[in-house]
C-alpha positions as CSV (number, residue, x, y, z in Angstrom):
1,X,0.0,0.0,0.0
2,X,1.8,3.2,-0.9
3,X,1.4,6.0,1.0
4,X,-0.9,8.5,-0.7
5,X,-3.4,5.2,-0.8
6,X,-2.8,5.4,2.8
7,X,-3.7,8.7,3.2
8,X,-6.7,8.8,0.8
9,X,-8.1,5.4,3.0
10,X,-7.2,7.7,6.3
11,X,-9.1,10.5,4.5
12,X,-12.1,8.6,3.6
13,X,-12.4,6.9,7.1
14,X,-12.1,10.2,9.0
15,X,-15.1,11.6,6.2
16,X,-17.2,8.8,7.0
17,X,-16.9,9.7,10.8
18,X,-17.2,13.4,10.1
19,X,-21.0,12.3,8.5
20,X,-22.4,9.9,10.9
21,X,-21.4,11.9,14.2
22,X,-23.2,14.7,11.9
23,X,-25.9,12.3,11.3
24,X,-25.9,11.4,15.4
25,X,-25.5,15.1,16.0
26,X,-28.6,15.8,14.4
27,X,-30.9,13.8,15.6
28,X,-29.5,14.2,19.2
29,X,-30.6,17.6,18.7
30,X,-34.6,16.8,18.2
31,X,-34.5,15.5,21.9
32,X,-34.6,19.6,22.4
33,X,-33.3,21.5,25.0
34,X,-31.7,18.8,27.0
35,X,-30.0,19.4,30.4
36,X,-26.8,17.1,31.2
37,X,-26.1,15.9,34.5
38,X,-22.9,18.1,35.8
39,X,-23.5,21.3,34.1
40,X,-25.4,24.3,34.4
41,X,-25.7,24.5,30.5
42,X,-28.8,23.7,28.5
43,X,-28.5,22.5,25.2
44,X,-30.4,24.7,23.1
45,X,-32.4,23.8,19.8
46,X,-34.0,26.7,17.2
47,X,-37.1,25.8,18.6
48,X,-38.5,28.8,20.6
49,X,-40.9,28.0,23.0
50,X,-44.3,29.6,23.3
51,X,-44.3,32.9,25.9
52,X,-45.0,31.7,29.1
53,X,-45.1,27.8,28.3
54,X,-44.2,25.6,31.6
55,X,-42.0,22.8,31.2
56,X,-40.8,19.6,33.4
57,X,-37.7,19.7,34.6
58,X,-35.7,19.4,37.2
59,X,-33.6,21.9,39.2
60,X,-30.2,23.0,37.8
61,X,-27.5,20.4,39.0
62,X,-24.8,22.0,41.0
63,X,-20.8,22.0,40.0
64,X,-19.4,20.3,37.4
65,X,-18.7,16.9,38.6
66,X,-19.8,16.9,42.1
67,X,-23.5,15.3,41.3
68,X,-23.4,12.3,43.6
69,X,-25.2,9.8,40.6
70,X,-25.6,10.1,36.8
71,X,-29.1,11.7,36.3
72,X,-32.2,9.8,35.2
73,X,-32.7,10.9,30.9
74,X,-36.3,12.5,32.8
75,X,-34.2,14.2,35.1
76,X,-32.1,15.7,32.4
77,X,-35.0,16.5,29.8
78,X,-37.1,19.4,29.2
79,X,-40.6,18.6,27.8
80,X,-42.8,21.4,27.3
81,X,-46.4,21.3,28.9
82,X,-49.2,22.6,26.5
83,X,-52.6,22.3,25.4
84,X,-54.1,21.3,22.1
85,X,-54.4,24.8,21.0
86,X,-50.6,25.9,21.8
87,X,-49.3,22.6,20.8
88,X,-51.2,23.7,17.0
89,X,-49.5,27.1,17.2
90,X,-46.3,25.3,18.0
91,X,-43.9,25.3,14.5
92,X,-41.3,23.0,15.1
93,X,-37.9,23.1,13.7
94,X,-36.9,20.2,14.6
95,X,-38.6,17.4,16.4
96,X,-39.7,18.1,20.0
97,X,-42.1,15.9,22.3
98,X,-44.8,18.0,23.9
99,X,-47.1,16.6,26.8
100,X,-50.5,17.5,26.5
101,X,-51.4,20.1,29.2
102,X,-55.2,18.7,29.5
103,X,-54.1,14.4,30.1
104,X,-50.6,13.9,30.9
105,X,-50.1,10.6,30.4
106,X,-50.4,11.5,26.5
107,X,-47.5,13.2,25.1
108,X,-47.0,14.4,21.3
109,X,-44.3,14.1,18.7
110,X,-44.3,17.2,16.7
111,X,-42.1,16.8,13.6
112,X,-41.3,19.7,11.5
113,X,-42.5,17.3,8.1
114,X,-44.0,13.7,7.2
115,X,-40.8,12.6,5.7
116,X,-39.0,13.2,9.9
117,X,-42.3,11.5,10.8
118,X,-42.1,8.4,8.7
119,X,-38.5,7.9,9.4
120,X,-39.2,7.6,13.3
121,X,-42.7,5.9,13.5
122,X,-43.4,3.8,9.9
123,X,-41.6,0.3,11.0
124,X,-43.6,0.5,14.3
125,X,-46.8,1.2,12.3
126,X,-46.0,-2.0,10.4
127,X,-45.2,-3.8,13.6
128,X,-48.2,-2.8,15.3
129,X,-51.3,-2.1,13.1
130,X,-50.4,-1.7,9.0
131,X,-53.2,-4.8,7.3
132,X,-51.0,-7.9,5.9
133,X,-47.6,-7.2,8.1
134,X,-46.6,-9.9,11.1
135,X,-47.0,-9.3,14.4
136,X,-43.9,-10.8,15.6
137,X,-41.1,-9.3,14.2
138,X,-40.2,-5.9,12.7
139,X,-39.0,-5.6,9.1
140,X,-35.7,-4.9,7.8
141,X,-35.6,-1.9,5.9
142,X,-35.9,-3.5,2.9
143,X,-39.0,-5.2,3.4
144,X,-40.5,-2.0,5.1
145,X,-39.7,0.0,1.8
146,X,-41.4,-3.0,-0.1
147,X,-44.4,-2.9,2.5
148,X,-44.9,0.8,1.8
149,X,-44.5,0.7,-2.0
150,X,-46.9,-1.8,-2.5
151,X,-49.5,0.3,-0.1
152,X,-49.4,2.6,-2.3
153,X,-48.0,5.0,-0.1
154,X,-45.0,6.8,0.3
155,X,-42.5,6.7,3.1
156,X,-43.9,10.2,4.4
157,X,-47.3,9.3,3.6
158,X,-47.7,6.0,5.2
159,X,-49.6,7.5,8.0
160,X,-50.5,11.2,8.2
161,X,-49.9,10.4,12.7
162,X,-49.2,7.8,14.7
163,X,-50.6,6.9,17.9
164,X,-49.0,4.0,20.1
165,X,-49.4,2.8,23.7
166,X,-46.3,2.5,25.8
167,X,-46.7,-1.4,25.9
168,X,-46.3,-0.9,21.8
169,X,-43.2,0.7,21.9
170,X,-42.0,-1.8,24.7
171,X,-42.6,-4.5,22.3
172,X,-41.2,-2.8,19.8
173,X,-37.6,-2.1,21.0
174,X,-37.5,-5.6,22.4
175,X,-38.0,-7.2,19.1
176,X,-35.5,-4.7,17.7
177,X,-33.0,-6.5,20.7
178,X,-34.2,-9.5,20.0
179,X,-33.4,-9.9,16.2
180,X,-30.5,-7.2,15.6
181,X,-32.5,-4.8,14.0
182,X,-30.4,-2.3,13.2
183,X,-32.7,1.1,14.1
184,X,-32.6,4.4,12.2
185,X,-31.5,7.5,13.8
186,X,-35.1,8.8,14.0
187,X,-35.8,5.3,15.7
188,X,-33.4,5.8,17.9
189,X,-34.4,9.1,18.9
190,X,-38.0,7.7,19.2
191,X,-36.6,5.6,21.9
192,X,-35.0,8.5,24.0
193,X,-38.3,9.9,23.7
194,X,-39.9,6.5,24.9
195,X,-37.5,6.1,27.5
196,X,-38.0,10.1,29.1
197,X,-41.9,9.7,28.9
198,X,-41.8,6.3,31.0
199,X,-39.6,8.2,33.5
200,X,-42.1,10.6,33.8
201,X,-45.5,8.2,33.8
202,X,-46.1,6.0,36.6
203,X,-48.8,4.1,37.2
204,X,-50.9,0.4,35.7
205,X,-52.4,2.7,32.6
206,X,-49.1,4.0,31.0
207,X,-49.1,6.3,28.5
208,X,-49.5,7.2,24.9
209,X,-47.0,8.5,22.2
210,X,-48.6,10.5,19.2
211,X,-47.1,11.7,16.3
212,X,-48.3,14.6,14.2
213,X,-46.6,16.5,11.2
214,X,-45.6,20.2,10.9
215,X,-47.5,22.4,8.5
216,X,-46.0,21.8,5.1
217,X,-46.5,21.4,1.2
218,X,-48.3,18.5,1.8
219,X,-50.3,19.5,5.1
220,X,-52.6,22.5,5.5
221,X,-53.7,24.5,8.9
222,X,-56.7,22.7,9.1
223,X,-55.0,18.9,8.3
224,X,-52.5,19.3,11.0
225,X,-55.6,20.6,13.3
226,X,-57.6,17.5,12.4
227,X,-54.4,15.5,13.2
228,X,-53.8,16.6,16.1
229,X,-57.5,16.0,17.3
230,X,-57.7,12.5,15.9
231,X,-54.2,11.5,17.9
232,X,-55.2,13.1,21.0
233,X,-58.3,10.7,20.7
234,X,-56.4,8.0,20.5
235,X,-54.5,9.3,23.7
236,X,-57.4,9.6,25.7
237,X,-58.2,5.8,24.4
238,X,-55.0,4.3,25.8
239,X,-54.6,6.2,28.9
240,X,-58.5,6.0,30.4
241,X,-59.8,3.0,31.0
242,X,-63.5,4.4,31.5
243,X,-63.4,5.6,28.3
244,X,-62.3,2.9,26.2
245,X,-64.7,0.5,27.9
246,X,-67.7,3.3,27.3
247,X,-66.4,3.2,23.4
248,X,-66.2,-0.9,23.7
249,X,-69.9,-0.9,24.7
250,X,-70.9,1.6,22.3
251,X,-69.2,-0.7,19.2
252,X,-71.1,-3.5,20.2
253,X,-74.4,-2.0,21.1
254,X,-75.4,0.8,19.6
255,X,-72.8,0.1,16.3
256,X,-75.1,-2.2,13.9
257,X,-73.5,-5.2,12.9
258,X,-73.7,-3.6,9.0
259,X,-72.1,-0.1,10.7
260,X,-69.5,-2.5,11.9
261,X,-68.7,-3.8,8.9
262,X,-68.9,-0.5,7.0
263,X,-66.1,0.7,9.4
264,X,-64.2,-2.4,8.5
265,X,-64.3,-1.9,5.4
266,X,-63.2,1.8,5.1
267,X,-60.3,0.9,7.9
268,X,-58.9,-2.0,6.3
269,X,-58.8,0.9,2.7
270,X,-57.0,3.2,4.7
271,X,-54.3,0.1,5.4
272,X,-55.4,-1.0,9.6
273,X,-55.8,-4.8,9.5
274,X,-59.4,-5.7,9.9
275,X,-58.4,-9.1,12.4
276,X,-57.5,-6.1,15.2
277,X,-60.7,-6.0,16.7
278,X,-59.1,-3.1,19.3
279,X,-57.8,-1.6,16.6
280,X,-60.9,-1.7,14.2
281,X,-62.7,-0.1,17.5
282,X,-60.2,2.8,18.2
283,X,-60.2,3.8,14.7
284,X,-63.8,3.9,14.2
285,X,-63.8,5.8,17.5
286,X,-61.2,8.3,16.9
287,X,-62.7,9.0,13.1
288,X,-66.3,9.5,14.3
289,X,-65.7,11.3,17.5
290,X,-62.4,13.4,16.6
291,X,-61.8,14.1,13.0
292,X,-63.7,17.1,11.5
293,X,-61.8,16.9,8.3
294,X,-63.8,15.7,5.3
295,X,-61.0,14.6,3.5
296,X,-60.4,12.2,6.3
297,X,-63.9,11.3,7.3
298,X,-67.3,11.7,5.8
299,X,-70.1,9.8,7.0
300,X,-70.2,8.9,2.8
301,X,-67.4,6.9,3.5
302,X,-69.0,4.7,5.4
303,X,-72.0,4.8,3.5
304,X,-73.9,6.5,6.3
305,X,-75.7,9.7,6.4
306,X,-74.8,12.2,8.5
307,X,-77.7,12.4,10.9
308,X,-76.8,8.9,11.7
309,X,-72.9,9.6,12.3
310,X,-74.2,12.2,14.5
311,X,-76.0,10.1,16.6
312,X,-72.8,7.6,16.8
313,X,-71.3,10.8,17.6
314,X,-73.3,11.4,20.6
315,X,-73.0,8.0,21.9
316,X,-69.8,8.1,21.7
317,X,-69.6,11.8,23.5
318,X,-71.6,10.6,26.3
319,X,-69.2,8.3,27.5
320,X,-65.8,10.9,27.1
């Protein structure tokens, strides 16, 4: 090996370093403002919180190195605290997780686009809900980009949000363990995020983790509102009990058996497998109850009128 082959092999190597601690770098940075253990320095992101917004976080740690134990990641985190209508006003520049100011025990991804958003939450939509994918075990990336293509959908438009319980993502990064999945950085950030909003939740019901997009080319103002509203259905869902077994009863009795089916049918076209009868009930739920949007629901997608969504609508209130 002569010596400027040496050098252009040294050169490369110390390139291919330079990119993936910037890739590492970047990602790290959607955690937001984060506060190490052993410093009084925050790391800042560009995103700006709202005037006034409270936050969880613990105090400032005191000199550098004199912290008897390495913080907790929730000790060292700063999640903002707002309600629906700040967390809409709320333009990300980067990925940030809010918790929702009016049910704690939800908390929301907001990323600045879908493409951010499908890089973080499509294999877990795959794992955990997407019709004809296995239950078991996540997909490599191949087979996820397969999966996707032959949806129909694209990589940032295989869901518009996400919505998962805590137990979901459990599963999730286990099976990633389990079979050597190798995650991507947005996957891995997910995790952190997983990991700080378990810290923060105690308790039998867990929590939720939603995921909505920024406003974009591809999302209006009134799609992200919708969104939001659908996923913070969903959140309610997984986190109180009395509700979901209110929506539960509601399905079965008031729900016709050809209602039922209608749903089905309209779910499974929007890619949820049909065999998840939680699933199948959440949806219908969340797309009755919490989605003004037309061009997400219409009671004509269901073939229903809409004096009868309405009173599936009020059923479904009562119980909320």
């Amino acid at each position: 090996m002569t010596e400027r082959n040496k050098g252009l092999i040294i050169g490369a190597v110390i390139l291919a370093l330079g990119l993936v601690g910037g890739a590492v770098s970047y990602w790290v940075m959607f955690a937001g403002p984060v506060r190490m253990a052993g410093t009084t320095a925050a790391v800042q992101t560009t995103t700006t919180p709202p005037a006034g917004a409270p936050a969880v976080q613990t105090p400032t740690p005191t000199v550098p190195g004199t912290d008897p134990a390495p913080r907790s990641i929730a000790a060292r985190a700063v999640v903002l605290v707002l309600d629906e209508e700040t967390i809409l006003a709320h333009a990300a520049t980067v990925p940030r997780m809010i918790r929702l100011r009016e049910n704690p025990r939800v908390f929301v991804l907001d990323f600045p686009t879908l493409d951010m958003q499908g890089e973080a939450m499509n294999r877990i939509a795959a794992l955990v809900e997407k019709v004809g994918q296995p239950r078991d075990r996540l997909l490599d990336d191949a087979a996820l980009a397969r999966a996707i293509t032959e949806s129909g959908d694209t990589p940032a438009t295989y869901y518009y949000g996400h919505n998962y319980r805590s137990t979901d993502l459990a599963r999730f990064f286990m099976l990633a363990e389990r079979d050597h999945v190798t995650l991507t950085m947005g996957e891995e950030w997910l995790r952190l995020q997983y990991e700080t909003a378990g810290e923060m939740v105690q308790g039998p019901d867990g929590f939720a983790l939603l995921a909505i997009p920024g406003v974009e080319r591809r999302v209006d103002a009134t799609m992200r509102r919708a969104i939001l509203h659908h996923e913070i259905g969903h959140g309610h869902y997984f986190t109180r009990p009395a509700f979901a077994a209110h929506v539960h009863r509601v399905w079965r009795e008031v729900f016709t058996e050809q209602e039922r089916a209608a749903y089905r049918r309209f779910l499974q076209s929007e890619g949820y497998d049909p065999a998840l009868e939680d699933v199948m009930i959440n949806e219908a739920m969340a797309y009755t109850l919490f989605t003004p949007d037309r061009r997400f629901f219409s009671p004509a997608m269901v073939g229903l009128d809409d004096a009868r969504v309405e009173a599936l609508r009020e059923a479904l209130r009562n119980g909320f």
